[in-house]
DONU-873565 format. One record per residue: residue in three letters; x, y, z of N, C-alpha, C in turn. Coordinates in steps of 0.1 Angstrom, whole numbers, padded with zeros to 4 digits, always signed. Each point is the difference from the previous one (the first is absolute). Layout:
BEGIN
ALAXYZXYZXYZ;...
END
This chain:
BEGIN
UNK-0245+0996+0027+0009+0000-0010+0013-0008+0004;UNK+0006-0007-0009+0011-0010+0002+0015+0014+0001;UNK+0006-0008+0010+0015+0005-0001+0006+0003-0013;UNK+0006+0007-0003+0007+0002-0012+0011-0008-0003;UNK+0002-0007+0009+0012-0012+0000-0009-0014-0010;UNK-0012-0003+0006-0008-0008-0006-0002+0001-0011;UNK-0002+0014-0007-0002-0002-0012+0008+0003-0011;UNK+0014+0003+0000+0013+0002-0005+0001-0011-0008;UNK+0009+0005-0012+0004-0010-0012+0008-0011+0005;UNK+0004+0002+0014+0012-0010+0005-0010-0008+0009;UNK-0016+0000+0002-0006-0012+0007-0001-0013-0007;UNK+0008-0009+0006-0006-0011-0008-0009-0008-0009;UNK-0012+0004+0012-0015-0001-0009-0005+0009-0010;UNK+0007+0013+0000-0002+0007-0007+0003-0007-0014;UNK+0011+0001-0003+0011-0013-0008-0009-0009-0002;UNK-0003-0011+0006-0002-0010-0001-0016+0002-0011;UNK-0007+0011+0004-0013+0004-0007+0006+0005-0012;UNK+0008+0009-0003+0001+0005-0014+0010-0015-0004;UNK+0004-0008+0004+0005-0010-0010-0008-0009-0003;UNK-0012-0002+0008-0012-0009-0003-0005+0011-0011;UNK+0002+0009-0001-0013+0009-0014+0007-0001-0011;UNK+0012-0001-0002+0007-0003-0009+0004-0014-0006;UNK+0000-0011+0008+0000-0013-0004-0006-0003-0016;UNK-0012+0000-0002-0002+0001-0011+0003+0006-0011;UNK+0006+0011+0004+0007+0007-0010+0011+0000-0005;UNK+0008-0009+0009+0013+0000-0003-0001-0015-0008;UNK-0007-0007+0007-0005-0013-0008-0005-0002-0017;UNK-0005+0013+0001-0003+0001-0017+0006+0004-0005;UNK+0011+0009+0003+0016+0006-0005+0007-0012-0003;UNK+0001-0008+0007+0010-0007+0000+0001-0015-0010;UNK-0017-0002-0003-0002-0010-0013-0004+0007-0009;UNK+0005-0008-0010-0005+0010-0013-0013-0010-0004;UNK-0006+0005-0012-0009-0004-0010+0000-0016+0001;UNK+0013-0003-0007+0006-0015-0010-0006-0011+0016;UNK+0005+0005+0013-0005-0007+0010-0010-0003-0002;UNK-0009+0012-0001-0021-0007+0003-0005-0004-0012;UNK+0009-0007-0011-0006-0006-0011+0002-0016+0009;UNK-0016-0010-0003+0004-0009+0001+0002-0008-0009;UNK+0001-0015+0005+0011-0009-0008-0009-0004-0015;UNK-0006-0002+0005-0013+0003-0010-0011+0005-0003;UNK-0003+0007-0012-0017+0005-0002-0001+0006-0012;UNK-0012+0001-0002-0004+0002-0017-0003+0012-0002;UNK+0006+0001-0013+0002+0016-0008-0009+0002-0013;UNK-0009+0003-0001-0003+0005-0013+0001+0014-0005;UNK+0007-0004-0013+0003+0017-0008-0011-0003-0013;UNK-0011+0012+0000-0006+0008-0009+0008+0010-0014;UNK+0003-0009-0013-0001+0013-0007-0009+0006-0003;UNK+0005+0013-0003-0014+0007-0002-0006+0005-0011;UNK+0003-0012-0014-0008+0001-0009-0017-0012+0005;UNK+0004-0005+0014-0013-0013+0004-0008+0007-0003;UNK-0012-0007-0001-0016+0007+0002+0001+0003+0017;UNK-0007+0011+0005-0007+0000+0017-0010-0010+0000;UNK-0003-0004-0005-0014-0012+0006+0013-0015+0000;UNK+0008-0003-0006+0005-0011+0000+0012+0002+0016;UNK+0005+0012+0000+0013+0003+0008-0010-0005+0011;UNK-0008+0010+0006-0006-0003+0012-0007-0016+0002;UNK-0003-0006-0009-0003-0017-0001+0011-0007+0004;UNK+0012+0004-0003+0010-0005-0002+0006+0002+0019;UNK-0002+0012+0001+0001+0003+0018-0009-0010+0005;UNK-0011+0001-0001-0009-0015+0006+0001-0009+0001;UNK+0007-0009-0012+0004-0011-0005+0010-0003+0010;UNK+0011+0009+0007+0013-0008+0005+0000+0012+0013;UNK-0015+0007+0004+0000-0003+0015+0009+0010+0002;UNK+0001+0020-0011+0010+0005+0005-0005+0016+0001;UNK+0003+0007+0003-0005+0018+0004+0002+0007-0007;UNK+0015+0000-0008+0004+0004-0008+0013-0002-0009;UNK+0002+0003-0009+0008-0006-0008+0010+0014-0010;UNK+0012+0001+0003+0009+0006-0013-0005+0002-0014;UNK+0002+0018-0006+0000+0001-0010+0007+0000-0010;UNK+0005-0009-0010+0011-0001-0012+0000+0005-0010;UNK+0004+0017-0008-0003+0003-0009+0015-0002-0010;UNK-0005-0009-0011+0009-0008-0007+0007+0012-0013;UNK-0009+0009-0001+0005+0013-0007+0012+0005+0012;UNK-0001+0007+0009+0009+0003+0006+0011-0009+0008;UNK-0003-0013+0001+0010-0007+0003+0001+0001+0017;UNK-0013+0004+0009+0003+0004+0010-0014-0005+0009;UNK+0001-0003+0012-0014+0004+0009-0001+0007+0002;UNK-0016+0007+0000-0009+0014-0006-0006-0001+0017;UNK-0007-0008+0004-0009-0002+0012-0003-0008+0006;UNK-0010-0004+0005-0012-0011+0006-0016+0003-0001;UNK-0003-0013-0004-0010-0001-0003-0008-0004+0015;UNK-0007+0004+0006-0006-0001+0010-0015-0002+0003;UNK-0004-0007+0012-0017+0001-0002-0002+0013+0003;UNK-0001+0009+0005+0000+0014-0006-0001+0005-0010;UNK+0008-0008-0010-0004+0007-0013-0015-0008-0003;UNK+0001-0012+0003-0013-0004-0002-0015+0005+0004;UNK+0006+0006+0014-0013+0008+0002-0003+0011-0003;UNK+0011+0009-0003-0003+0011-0007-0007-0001-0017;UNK+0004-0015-0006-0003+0000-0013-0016-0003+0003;UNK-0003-0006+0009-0016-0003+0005-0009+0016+0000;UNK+0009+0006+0011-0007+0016+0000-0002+0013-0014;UNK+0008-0007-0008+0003+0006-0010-0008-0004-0011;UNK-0003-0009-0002-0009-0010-0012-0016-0001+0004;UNK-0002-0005+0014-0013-0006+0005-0011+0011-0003;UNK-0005-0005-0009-0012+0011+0002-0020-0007+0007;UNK-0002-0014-0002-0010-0003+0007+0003-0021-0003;UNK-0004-0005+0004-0001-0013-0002-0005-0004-0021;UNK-0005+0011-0004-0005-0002-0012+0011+0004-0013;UNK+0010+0006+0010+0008+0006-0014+0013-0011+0000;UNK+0010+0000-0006+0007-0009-0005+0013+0009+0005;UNK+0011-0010+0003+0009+0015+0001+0012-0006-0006;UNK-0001+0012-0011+0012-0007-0010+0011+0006+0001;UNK+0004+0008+0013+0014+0001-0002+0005-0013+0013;UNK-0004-0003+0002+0004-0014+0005+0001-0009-0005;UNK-0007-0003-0011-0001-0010-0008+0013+0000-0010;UNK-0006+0011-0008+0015+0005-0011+0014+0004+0003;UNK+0001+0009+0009+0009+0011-0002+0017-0009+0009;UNK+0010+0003-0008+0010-0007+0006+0007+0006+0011;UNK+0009-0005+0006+0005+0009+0013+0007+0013-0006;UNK+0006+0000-0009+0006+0011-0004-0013+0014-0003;UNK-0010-0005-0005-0006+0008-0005-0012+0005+0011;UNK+0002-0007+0015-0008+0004+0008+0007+0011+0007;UNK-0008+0012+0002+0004+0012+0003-0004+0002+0013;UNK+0001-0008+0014-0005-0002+0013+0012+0016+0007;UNK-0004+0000+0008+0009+0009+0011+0004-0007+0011;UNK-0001-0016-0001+0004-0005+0013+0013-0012-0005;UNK+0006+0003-0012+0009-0005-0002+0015+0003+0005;UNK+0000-0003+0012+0012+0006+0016+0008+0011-0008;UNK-0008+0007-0002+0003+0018-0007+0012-0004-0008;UNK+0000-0007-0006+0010-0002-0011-0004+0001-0018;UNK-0011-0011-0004-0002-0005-0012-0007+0015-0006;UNK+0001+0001-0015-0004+0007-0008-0007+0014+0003;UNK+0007+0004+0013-0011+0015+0007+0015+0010-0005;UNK+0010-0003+0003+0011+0007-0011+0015-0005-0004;UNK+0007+0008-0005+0012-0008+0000+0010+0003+0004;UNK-0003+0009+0012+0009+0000+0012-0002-0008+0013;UNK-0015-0009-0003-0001-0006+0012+0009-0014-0003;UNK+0003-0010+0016+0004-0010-0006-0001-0009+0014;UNK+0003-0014-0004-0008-0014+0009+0009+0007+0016;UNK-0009-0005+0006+0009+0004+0018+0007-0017+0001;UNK+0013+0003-0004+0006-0016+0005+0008-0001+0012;UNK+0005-0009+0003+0013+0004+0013+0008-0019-0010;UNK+0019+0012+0012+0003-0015-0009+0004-0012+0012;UNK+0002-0012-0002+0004-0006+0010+0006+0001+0008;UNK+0016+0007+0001+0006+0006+0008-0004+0011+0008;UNK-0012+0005-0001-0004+0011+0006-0010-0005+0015;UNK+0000+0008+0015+0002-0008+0010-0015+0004+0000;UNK-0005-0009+0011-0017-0002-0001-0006+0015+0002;UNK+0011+0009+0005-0008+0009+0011-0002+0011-0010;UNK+0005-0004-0013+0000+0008-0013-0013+0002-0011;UNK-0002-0018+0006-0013-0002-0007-0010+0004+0009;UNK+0001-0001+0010-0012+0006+0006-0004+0010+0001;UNK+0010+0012-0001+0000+0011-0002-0008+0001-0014;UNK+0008-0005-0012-0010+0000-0010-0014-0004-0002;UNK-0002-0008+0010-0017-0007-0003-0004+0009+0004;UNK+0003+0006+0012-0013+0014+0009+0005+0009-0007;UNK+0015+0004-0005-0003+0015-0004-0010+0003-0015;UNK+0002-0012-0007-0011+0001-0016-0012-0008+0002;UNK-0002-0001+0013-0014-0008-0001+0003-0010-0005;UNK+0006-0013+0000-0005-0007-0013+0000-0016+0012;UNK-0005-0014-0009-0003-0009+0007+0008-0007-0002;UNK+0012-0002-0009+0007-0007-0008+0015+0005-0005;UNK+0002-0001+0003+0019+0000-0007+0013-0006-0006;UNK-0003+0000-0010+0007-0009-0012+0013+0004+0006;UNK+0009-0015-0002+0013-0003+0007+0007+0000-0012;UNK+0008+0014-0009+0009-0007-0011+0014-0002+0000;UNK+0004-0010-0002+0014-0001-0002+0008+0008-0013;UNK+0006+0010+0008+0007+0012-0010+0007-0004-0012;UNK+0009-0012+0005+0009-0007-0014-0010-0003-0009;UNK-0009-0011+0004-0005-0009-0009-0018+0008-0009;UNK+0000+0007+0014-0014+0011-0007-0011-0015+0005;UNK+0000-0009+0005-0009-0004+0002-0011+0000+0016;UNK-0010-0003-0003-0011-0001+0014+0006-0013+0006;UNK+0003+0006+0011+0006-0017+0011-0012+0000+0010;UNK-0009+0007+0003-0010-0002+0012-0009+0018+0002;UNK-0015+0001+0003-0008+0006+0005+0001+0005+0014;UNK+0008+0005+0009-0001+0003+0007-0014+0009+0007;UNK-0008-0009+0009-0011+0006+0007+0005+0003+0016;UNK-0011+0011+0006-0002+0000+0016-0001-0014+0004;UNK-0006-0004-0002-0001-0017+0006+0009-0007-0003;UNK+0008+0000-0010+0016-0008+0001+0008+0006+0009;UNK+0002+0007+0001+0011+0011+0008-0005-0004+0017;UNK-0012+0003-0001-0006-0003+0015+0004-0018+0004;UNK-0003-0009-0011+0002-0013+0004+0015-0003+0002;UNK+0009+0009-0009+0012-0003+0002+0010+0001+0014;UNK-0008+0012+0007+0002+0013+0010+0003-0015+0012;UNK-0019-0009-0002+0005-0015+0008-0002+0004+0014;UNK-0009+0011+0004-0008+0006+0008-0014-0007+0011;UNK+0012-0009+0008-0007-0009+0003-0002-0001+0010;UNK-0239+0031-0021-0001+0018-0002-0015-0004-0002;UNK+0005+0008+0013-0018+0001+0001-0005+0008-0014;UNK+0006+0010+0000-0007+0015-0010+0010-0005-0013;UNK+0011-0007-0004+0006+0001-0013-0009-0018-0001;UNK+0001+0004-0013-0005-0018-0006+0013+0000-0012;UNK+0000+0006-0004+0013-0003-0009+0007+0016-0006;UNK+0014-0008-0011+0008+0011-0004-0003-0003-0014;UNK-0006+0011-0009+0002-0003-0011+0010+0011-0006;UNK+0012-0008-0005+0013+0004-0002+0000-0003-0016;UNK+0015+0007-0006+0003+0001-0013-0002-0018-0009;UNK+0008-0007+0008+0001-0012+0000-0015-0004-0008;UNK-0011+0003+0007-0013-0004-0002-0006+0006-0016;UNK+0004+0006-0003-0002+0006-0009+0004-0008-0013;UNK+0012-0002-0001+0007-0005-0014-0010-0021+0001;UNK-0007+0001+0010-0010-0014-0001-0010+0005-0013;UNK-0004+0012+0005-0005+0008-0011+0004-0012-0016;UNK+0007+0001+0000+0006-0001-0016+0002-0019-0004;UNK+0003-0006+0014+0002-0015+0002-0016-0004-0006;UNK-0012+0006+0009-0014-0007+0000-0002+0009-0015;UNK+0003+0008-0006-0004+0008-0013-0013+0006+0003;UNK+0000+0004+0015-0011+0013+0005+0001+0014+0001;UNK+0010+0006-0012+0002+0008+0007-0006+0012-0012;UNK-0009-0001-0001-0010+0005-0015-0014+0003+0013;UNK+0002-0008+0015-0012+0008+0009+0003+0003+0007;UNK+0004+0007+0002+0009+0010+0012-0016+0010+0012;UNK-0013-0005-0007-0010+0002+0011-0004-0010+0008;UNK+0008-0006+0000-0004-0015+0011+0001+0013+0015;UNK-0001-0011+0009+0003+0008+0016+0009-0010+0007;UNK+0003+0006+0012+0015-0003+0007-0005-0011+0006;UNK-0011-0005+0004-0004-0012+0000+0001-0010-0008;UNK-0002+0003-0010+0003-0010-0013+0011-0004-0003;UNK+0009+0018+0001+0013-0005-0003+0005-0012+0008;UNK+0002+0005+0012+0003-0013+0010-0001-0013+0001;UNK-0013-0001-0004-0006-0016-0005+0007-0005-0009;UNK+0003+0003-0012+0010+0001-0012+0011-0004+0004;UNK+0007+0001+0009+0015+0000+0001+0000-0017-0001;UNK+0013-0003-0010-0001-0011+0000+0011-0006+0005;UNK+0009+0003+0010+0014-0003+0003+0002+0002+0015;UNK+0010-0004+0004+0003+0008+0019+0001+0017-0001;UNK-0001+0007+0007-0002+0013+0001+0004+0001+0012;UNK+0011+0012+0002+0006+0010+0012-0016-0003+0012;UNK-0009+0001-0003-0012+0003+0013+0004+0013+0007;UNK-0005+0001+0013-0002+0009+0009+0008-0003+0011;UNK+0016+0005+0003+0002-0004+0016+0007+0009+0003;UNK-0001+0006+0015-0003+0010+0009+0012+0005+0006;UNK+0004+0011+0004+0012+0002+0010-0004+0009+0010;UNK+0000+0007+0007-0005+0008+0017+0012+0012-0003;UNK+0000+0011+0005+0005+0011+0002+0010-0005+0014;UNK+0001-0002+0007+0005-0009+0007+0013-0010+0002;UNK-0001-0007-0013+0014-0009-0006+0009+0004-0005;UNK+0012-0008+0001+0012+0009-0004-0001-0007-0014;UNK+0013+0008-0011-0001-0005-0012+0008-0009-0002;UNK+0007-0006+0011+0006-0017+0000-0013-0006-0005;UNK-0008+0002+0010-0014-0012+0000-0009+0005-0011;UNK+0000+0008-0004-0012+0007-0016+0012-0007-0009;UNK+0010+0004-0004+0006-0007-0011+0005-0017+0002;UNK+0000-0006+0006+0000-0010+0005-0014-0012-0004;UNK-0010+0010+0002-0014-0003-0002-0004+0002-0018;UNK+0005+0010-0003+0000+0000-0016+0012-0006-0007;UNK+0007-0004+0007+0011-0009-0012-0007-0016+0002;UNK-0003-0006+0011-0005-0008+0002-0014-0008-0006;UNK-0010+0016-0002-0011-0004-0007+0001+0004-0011;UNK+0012+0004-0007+0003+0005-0014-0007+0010-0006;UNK-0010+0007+0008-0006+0011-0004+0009+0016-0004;UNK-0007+0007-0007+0005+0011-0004-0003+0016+0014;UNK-0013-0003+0005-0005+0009+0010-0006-0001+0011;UNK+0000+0003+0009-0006-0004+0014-0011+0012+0005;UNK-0012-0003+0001-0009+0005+0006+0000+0009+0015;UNK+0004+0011+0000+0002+0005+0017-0014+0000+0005;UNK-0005-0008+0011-0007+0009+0007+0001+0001+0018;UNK-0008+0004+0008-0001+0002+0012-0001-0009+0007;UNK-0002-0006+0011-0006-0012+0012-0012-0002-0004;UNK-0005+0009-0005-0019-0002-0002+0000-0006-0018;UNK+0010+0000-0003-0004-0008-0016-0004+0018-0012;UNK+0003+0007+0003-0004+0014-0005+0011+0003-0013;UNK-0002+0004-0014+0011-0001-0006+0009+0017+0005;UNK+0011-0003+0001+0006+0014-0001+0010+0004-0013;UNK+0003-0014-0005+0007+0007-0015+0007-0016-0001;UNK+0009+0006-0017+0007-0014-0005+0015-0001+0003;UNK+0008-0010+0006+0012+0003+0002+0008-0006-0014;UNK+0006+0003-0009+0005-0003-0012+0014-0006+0002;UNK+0005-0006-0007+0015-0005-0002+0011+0013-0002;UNK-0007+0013-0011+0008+0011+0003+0004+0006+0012;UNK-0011-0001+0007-0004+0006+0016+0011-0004+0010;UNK+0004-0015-0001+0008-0006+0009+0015-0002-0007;UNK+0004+0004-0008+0011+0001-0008+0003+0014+0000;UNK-0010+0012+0003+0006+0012+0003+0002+0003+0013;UNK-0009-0007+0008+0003-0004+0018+0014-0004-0002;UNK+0003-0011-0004+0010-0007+0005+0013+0002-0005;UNK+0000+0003-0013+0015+0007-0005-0001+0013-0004;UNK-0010+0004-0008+0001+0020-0004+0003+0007+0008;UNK-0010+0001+0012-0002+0009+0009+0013+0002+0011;UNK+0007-0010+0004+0011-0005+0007+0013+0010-0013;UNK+0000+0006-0006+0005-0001-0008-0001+0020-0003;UNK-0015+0002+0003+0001+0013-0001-0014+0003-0014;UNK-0003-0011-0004-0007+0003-0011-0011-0005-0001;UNK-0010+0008-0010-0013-0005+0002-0007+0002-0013;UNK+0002-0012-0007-0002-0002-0017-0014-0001-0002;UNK-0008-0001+0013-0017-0003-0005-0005+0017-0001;UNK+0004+0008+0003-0001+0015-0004-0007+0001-0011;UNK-0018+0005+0001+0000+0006-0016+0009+0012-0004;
END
């Protein structure tokens, strides 16, 4: 057992360890939002009288995840429209490759009654959009992405009421500036809304083989991180390969689990911090 002198709030290293756990945290305190927008990038806002088969075309078309809800009766943004909602409208409709699924085809965003509209749209009217506003400091938004679950966070400016930027894990992480044998691939949310680009998504009994073949674009892939590495070098490795998740496994190539962009954002600022937003 160490001296009691050694391990005292007055050891240097001691210090020196609790100001390295904090670094990041005080770092996300200290920029706000308006910082991690960059200088440029594209916004699309959904009202929500569109059709759902056009909105999600329209995500394909300009290469986006998700997109702002504009409801012109209330004068306000309602939500986000998400691939999520897409796949939930798949699980909801798909009944065999022979049936038709007309609430995709017909039904407008307003009138789609999903439960994955970021617990805001049409489930009541006390719910409402999770926004943050520019001046609010990053470590606010992150807080909000893990504590509501959500993948996306509409940036509003309170004067003007308008969407200035989507704040994601992956912006925040790039901003931050943090610098298989047994898996063959990730098939992620992303993959799905192709679904709607190729107009395949009326066969949802194809197999995960097939799907894969299908992909018609670059895709995240498969790459690796070790129990072993610190998360300089894991996030380092995913800002770089622009991926969303990193594959854990052992020396022997064995999987042991997924390390997520939440994961490393509650590592590096929550937890330093006292809190732990991935709690169910």
């Amino acid at each position: 057992m160490e001296p009691l002198s050694q391990v005292s709030p007055e050891n240097p290293k001691i210090k020196k360890q609790e100001a390295d756990a904090t670094v990041y945290l005080n770092f996300m305190k200290s920029h706000s939002c308006y910082d991690a927008i960059p200088i440029s990038c594209k916004l699309v806002i959904f009202d929500t009288t569109l059709q759902v088969k056009k909105a999600f075309f329209a995500l394909v078309a300009n290469g986006l995840r998700a997109a702002p809800l504009w409801d012109s009766k209330l004068q306000r943004f309602v939500g986000m429209l998400t691939i999520t909602d897409f796949i939930n409208i798949l699980h909801c409709y798909y009944k065999s490759p022979m049936v038709q699924m007309y609430g995709l085809e017909s039904h407008k965003i307003e009138t789609w009654r999903g439960d994955s509209l970021q617990n805001v749209y049409l489930k009541s009217p006390t719910q409402f959009l999770i926004s943050i506003s520019p001046q609010a400091s990053l470590f606010d938004a992150i807080y909000s992405l893990l504590r509501y679950k959500i993948h996306r966070l509409p940036v509003i400016d309170p004067d003007s009421g308008n969407v200035l930027h989507i704040l994601t894990h992956k912006r925040i992480l790039k901003f931050l500036h943090i610098f298989v044998s047994k898996v063959v691939a990730l098939y992620s949310r992303f993959d799905v809304i192709n679904l709607a680009a190729e107009k395949t998504y009326n066969n949802l009994d194809m197999t995960m083989q097939e799907a894969i073949c299908r992909r018609t674009c670059c895709v995240e892939g498969v790459i690796k991180c070790y129990p072993h590495e610190s998360l300089e070098v894991v996030i380092d490795r995913i800002v770089k390969a622009e991926v969303h998740r990193l594959v854990l496994v052992d020396r022997s190539d064995v999987v042991k689990g997924i390390i997520s962009l939440s994961d490393l954002l509650q590592a590096l600022v929550l937890t330093p911090a006292g809190i732990d937003a991935l709690l169910s």
